[in-house]
Biopython code that builds the backbone (N, CA, C, O; Angstrom):
import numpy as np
from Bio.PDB.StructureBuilder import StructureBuilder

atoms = [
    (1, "UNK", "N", (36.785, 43.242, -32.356)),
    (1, "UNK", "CA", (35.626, 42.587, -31.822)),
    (1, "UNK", "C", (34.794, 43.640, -31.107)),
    (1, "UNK", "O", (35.260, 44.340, -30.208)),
    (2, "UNK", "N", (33.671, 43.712, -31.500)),
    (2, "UNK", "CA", (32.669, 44.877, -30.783)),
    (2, "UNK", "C", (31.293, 43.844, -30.146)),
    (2, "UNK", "O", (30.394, 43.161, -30.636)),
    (3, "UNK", "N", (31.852, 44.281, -28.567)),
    (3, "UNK", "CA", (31.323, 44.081, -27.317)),
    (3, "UNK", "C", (29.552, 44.871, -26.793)),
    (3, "UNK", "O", (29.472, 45.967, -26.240)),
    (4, "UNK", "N", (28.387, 44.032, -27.126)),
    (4, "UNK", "CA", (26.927, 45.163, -27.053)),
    (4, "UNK", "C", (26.786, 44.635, -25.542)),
    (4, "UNK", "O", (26.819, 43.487, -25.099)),
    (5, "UNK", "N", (26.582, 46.123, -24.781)),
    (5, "UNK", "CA", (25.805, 45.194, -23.851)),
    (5, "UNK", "C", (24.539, 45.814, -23.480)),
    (5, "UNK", "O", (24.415, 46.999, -23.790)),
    (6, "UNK", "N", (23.342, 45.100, -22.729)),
    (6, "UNK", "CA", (22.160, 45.476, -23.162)),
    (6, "UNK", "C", (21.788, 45.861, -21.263)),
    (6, "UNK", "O", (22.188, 45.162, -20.332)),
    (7, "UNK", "N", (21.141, 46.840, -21.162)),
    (7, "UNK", "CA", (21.468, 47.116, -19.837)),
    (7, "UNK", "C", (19.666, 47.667, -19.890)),
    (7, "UNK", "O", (19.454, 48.864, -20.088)),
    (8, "UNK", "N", (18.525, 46.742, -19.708)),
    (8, "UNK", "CA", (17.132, 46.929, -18.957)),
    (8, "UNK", "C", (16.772, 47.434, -18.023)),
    (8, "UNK", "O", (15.882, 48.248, -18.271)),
    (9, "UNK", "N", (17.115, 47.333, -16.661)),
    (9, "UNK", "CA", (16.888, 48.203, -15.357)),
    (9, "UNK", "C", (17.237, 49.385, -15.050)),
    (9, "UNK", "O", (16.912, 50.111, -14.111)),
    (10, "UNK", "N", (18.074, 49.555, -16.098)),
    (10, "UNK", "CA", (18.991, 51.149, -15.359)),
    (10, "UNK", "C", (19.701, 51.245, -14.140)),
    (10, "UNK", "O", (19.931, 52.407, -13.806)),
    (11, "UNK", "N", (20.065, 50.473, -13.471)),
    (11, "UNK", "CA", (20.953, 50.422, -12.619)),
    (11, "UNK", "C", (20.313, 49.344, -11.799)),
    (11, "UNK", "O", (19.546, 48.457, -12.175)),
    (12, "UNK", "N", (20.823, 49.619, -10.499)),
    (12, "UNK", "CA", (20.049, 48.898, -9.077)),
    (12, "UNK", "C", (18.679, 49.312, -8.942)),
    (12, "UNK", "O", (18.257, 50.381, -9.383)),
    (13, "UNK", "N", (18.149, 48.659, -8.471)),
    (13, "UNK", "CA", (16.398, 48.593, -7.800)),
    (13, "UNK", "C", (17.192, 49.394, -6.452)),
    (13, "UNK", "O", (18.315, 49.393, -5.947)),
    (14, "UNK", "N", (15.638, 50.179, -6.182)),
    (14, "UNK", "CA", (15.921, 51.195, -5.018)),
    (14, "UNK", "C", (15.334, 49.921, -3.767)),
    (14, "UNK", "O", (14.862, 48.788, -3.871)),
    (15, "UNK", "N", (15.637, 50.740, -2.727)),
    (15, "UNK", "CA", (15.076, 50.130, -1.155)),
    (15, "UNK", "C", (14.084, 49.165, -1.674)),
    (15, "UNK", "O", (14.148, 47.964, -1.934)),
    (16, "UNK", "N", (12.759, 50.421, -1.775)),
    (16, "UNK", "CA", (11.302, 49.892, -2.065)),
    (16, "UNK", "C", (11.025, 48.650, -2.892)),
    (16, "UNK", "O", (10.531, 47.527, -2.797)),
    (17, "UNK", "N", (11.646, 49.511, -3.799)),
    (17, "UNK", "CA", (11.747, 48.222, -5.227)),
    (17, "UNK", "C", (12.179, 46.940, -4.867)),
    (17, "UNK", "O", (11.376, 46.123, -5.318)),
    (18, "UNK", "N", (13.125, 46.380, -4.230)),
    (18, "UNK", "CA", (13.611, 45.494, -3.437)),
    (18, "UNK", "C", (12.816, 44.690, -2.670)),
    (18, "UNK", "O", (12.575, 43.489, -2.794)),
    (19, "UNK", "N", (12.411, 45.534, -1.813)),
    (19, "UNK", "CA", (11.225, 44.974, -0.545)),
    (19, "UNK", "C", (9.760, 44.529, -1.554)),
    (19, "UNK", "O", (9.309, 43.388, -1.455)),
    (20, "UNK", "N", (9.200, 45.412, -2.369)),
    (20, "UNK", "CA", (8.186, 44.909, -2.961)),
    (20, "UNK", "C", (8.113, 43.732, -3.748)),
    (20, "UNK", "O", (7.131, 42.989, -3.780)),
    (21, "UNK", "N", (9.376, 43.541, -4.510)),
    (21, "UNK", "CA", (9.661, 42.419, -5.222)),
    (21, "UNK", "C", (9.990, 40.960, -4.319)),
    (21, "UNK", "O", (9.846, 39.812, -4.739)),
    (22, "UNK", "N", (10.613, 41.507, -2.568)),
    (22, "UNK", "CA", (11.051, 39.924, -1.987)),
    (22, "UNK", "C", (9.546, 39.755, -1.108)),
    (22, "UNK", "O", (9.370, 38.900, -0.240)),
    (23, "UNK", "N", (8.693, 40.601, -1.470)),
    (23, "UNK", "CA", (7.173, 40.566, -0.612)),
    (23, "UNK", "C", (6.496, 39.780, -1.627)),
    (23, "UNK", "O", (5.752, 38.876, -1.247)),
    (24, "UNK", "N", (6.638, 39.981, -2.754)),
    (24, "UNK", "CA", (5.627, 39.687, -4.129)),
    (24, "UNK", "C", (6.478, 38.015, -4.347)),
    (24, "UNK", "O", (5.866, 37.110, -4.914)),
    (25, "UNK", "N", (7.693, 37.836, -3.901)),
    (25, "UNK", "CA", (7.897, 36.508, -4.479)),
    (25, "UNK", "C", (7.497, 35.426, -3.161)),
    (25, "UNK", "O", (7.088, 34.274, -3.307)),
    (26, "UNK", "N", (7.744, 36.160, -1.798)),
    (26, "UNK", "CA", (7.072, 35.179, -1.086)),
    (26, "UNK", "C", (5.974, 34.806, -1.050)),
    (26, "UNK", "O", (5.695, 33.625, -0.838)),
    (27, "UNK", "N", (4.986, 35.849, -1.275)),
    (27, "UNK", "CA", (3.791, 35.651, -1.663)),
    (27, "UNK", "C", (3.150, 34.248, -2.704)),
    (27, "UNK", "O", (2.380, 33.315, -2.475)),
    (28, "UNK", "N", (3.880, 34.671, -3.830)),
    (28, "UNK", "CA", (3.621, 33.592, -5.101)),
    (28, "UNK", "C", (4.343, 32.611, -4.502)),
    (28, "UNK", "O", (3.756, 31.664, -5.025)),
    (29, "UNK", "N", (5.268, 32.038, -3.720)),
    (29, "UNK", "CA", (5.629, 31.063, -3.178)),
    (29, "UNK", "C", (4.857, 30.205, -2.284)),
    (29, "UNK", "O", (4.797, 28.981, -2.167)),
    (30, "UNK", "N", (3.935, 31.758, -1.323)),
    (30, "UNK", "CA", (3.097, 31.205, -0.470)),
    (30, "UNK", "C", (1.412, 30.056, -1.238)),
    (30, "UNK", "O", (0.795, 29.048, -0.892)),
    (31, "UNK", "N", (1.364, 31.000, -2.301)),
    (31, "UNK", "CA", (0.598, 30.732, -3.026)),
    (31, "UNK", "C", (0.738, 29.276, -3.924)),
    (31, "UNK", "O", (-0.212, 28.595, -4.309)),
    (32, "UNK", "N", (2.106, 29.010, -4.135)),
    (32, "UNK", "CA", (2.134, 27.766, -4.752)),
    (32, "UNK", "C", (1.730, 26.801, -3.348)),
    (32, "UNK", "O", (0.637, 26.262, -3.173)),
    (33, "UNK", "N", (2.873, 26.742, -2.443)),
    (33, "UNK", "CA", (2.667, 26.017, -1.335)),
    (33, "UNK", "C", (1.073, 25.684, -1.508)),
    (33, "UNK", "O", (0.523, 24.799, -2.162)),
    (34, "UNK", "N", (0.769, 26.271, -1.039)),
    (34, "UNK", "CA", (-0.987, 26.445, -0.809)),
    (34, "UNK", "C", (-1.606, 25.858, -1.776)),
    (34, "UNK", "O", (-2.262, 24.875, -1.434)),
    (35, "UNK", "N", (-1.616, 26.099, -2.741)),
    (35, "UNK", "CA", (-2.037, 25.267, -3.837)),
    (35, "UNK", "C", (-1.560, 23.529, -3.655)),
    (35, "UNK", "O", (-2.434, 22.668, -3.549)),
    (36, "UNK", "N", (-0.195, 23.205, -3.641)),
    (36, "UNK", "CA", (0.150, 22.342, -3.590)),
    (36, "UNK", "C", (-0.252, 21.234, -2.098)),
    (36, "UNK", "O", (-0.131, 20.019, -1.940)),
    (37, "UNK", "N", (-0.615, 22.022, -1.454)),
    (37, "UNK", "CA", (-1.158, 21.377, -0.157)),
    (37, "UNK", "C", (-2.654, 21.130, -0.280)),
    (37, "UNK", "O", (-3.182, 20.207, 0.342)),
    (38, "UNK", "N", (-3.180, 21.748, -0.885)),
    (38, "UNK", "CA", (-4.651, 21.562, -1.485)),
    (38, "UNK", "C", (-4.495, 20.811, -2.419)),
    (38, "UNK", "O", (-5.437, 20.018, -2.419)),
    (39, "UNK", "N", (-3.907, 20.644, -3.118)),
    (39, "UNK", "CA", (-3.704, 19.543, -4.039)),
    (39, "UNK", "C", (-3.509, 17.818, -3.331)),
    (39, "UNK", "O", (-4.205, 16.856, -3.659)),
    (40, "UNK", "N", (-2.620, 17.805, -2.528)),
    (40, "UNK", "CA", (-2.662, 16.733, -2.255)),
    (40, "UNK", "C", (-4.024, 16.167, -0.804)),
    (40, "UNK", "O", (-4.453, 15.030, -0.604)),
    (41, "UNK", "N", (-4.274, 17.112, -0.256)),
    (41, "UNK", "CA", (-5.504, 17.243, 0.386)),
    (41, "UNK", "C", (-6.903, 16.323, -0.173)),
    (41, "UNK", "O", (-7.579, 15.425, 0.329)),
    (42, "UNK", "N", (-6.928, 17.000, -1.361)),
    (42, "UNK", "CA", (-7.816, 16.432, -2.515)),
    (42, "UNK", "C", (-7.685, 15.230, -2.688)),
    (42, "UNK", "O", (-8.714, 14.590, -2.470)),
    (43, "UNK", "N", (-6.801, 14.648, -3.004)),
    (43, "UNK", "CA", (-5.664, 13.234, -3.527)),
    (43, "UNK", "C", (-6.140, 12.782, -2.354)),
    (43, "UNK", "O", (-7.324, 12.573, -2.617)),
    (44, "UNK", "N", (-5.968, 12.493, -1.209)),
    (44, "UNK", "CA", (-6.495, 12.107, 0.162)),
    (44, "UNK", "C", (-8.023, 11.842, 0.490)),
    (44, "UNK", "O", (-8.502, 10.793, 0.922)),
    (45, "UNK", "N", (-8.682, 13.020, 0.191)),
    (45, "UNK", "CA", (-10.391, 12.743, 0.360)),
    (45, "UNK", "C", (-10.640, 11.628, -0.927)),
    (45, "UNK", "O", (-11.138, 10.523, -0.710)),
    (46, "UNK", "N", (-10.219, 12.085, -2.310)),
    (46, "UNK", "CA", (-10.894, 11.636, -3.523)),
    (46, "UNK", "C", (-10.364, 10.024, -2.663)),
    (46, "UNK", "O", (-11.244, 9.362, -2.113)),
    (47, "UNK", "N", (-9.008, 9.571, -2.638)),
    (47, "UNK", "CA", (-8.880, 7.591, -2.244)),
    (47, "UNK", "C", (-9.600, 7.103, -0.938)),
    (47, "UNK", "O", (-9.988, 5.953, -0.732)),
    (48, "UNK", "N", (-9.714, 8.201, -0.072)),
    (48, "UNK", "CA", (-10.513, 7.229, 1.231)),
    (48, "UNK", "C", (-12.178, 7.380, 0.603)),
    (48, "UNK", "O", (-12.893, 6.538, 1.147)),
    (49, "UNK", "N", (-12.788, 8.075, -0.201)),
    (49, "UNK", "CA", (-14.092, 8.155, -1.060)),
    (49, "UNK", "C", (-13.896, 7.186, -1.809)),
    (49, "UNK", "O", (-14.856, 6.435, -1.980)),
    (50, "UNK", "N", (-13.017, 6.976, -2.280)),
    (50, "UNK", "CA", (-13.169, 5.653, -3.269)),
    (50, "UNK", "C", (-12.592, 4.468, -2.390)),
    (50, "UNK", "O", (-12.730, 3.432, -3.041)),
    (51, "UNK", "N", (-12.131, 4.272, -1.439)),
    (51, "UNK", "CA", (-11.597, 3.371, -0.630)),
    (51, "UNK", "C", (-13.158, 2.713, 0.067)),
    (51, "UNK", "O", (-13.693, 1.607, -0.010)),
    (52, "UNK", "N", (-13.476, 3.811, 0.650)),
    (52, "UNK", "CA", (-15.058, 3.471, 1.652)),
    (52, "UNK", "C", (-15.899, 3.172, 0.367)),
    (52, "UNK", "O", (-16.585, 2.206, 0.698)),
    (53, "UNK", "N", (-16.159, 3.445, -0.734)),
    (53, "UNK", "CA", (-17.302, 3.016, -1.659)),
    (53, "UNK", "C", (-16.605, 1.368, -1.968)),
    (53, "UNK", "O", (-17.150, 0.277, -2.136)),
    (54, "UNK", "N", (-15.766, 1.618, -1.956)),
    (54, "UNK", "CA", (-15.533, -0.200, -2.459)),
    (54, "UNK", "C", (-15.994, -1.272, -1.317)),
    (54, "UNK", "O", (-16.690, -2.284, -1.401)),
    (55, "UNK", "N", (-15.359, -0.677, -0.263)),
    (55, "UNK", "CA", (-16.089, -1.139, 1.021)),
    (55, "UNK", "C", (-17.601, -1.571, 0.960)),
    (55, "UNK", "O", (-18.208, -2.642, 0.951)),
    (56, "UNK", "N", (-17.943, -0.149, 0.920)),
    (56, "UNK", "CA", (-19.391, -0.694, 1.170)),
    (56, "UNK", "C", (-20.050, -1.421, -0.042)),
    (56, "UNK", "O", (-21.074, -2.097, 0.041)),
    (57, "UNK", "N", (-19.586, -1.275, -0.776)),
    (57, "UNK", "CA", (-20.132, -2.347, -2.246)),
    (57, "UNK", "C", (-19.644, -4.075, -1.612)),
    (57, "UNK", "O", (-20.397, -5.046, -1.698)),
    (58, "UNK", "N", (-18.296, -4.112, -1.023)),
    (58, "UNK", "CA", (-18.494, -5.641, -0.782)),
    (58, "UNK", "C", (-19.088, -5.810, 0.234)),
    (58, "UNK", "O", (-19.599, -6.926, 0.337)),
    (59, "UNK", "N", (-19.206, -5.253, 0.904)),
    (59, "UNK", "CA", (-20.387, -5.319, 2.116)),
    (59, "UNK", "C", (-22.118, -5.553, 1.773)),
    (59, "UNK", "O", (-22.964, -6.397, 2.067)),
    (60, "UNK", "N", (-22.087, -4.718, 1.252)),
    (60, "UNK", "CA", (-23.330, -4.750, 0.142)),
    (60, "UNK", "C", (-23.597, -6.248, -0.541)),
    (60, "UNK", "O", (-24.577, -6.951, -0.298)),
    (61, "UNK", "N", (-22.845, -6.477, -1.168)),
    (61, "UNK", "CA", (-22.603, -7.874, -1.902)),
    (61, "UNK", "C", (-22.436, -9.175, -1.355)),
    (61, "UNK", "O", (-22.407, -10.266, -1.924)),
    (62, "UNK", "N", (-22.309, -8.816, 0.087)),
    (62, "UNK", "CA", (-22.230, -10.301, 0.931)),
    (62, "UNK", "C", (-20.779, -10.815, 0.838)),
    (62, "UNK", "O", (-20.651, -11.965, 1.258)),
    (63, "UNK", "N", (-19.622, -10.206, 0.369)),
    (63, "UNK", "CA", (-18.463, -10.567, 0.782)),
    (63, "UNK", "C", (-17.584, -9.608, 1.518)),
    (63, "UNK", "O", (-16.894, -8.793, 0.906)),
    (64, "UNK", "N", (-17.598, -9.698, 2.914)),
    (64, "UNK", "CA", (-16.869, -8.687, 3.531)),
    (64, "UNK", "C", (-15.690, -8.687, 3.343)),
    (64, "UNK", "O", (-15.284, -7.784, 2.612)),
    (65, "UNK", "N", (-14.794, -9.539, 3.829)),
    (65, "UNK", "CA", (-13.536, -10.173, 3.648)),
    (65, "UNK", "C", (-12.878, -10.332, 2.162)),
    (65, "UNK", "O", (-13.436, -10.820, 1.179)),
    (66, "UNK", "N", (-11.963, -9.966, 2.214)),
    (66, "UNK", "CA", (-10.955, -9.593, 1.274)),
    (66, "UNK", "C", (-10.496, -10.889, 0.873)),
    (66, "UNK", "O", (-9.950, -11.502, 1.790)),
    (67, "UNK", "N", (-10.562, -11.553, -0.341)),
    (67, "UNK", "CA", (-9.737, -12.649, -0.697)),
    (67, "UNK", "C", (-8.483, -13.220, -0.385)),
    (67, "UNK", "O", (-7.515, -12.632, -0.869)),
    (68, "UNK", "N", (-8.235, -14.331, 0.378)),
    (68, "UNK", "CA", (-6.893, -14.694, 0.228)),
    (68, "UNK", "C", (-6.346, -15.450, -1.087)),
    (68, "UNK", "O", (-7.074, -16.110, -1.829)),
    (69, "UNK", "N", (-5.430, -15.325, -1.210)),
    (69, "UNK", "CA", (-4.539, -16.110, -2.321)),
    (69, "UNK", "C", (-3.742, -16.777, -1.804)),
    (69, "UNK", "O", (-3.037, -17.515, -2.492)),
    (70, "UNK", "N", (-3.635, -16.732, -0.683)),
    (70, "UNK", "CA", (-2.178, -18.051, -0.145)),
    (70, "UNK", "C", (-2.969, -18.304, 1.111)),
    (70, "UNK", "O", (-3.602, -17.608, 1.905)),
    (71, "UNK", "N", (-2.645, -19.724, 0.957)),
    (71, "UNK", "CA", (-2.941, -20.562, 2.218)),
    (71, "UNK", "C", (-2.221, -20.011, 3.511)),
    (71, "UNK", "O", (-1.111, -19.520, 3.720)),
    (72, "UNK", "N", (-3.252, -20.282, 4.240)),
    (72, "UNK", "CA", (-2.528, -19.896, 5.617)),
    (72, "UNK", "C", (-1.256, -21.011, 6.172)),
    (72, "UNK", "O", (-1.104, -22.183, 5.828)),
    (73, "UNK", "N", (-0.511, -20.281, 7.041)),
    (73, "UNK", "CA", (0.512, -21.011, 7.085)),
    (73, "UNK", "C", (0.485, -21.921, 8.227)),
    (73, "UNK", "O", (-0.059, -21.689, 9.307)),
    (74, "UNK", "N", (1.478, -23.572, 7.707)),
    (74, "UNK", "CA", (1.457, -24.561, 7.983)),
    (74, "UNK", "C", (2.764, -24.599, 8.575)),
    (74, "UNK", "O", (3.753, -24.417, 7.865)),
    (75, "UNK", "N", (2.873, -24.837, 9.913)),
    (75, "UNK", "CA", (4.175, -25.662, 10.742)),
    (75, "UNK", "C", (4.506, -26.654, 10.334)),
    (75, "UNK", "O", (5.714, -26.748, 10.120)),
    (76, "UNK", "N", (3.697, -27.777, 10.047)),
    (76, "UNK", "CA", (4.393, -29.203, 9.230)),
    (76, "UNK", "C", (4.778, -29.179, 8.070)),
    (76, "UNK", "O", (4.850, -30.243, 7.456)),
    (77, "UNK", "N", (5.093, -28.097, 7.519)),
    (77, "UNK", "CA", (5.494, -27.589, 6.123)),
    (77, "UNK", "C", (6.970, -27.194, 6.378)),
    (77, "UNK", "O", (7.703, -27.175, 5.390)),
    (78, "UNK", "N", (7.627, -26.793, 7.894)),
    (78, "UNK", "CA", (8.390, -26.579, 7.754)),
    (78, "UNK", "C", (9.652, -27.053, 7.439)),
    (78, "UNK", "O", (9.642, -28.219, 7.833)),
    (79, "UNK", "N", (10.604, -26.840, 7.011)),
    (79, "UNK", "CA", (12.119, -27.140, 6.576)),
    (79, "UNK", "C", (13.202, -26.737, 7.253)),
    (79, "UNK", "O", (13.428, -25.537, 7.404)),
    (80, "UNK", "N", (14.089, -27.787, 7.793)),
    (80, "UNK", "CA", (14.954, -27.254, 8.601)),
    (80, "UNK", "C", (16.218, -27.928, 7.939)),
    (80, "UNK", "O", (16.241, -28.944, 7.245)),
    (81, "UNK", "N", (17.213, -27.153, 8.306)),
    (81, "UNK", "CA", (18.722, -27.512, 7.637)),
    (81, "UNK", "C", (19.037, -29.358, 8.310)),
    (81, "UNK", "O", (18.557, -29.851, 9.331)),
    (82, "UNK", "N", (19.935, -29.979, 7.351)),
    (82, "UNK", "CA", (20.480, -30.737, 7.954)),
    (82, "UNK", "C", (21.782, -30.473, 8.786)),
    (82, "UNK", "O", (22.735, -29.718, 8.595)),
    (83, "UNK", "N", (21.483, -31.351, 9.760)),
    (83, "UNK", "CA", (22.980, -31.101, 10.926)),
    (83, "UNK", "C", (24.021, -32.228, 10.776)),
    (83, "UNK", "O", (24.246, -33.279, 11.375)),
    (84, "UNK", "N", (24.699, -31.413, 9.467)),
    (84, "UNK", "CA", (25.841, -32.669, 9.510)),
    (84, "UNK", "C", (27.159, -31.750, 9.511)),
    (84, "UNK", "O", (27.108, -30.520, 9.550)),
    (85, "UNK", "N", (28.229, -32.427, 9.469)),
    (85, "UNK", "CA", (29.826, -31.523, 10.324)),
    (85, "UNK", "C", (30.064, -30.691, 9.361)),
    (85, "UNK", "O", (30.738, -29.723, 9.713)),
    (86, "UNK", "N", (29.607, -30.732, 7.750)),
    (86, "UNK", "CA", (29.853, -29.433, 6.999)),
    (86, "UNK", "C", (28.987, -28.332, 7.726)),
    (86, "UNK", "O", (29.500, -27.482, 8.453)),
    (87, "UNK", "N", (28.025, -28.392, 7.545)),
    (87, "UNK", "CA", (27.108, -27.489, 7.981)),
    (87, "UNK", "C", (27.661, -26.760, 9.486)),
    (87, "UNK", "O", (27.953, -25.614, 9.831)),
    (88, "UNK", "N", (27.633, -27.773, 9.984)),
    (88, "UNK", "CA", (28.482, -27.155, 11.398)),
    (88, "UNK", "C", (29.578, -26.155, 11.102)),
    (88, "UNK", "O", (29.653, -24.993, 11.504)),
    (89, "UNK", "N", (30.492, -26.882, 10.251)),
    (89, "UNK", "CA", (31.251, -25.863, 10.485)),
    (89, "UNK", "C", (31.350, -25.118, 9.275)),
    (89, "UNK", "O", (32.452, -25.015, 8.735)),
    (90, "UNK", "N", (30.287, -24.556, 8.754)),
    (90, "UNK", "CA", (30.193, -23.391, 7.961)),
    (90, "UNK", "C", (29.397, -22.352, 8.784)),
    (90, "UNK", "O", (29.641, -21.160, 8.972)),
    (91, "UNK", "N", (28.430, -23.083, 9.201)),
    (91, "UNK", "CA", (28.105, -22.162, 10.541)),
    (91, "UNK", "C", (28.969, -21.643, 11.643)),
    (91, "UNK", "O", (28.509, -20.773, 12.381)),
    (92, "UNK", "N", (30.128, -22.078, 11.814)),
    (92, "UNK", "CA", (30.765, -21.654, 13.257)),
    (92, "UNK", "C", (30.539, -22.324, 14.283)),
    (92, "UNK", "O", (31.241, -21.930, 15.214)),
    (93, "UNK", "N", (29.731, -23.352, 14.605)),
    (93, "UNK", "CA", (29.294, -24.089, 15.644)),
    (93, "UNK", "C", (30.404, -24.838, 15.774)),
    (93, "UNK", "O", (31.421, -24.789, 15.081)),
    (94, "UNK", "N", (30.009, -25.985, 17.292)),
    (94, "UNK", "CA", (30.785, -26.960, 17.433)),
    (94, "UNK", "C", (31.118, -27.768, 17.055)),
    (94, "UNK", "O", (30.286, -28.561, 17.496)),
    (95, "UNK", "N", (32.313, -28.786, 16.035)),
    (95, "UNK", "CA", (32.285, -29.647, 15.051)),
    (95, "UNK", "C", (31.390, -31.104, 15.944)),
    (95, "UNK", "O", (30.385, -31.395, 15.296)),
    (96, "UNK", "N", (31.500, -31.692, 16.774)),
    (96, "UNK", "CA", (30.950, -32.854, 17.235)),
    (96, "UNK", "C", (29.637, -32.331, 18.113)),
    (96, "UNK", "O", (29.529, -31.116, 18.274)),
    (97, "UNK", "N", (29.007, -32.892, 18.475)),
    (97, "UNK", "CA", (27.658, -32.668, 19.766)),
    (97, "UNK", "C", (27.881, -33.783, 20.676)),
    (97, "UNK", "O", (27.153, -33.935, 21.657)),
]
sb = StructureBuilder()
sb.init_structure("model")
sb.init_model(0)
sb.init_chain("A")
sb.init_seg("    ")
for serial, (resi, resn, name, xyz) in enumerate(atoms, 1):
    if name == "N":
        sb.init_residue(resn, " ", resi, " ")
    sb.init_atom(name, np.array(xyz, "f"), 0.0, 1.0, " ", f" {name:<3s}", serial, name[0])
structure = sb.get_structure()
């Protein structure tokens, strides 16, 4: 079995070589960051720009207020358990009152 091996650098990177390369990758790191923070920056102005134009279009239009879809809520609507001795004592309460 014959073993190639392929050897590009010529050995170790010197001092310099080292330092320039962990300078050059923070850099492009710094550089993504940066990008990526400007990126979402953007994402932020572009929805409150389109947030405030919708605004002022229903404002504009004579409907300020945002549609409801559900009725506001009703107390005489409410539902309460019956109090009978199962219930009691699935709850843990006192079996009699």
């Amino acid at each position: 079995m014959k073993i190639r091996i392929i050897n590009l650098g010529g050995g170790r990177l010197s001092r310099g070589k080292t330092i320039a390369l962990a300078i050059a990758a923070v850099a492009i790191g710094g550089i993504f960051l940066a990008f990526g923070i400007a990126l979402l920056a953007t994402l932020a102005v572009v929805g409150t720009v389109i947030a405030a134009g919708m605004a002022v279009a229903r404002l504009v239009r004579g409907r300020p207020a945002l549609p409801t879809r559900e009725p506001p809520l009703d107390p005489s609507m409410e539902v309460f358990p019956t109090h009978s001795d199962e219930s009691r004592r699935v709850e843990g309460g006192p079996t009699k009152r």
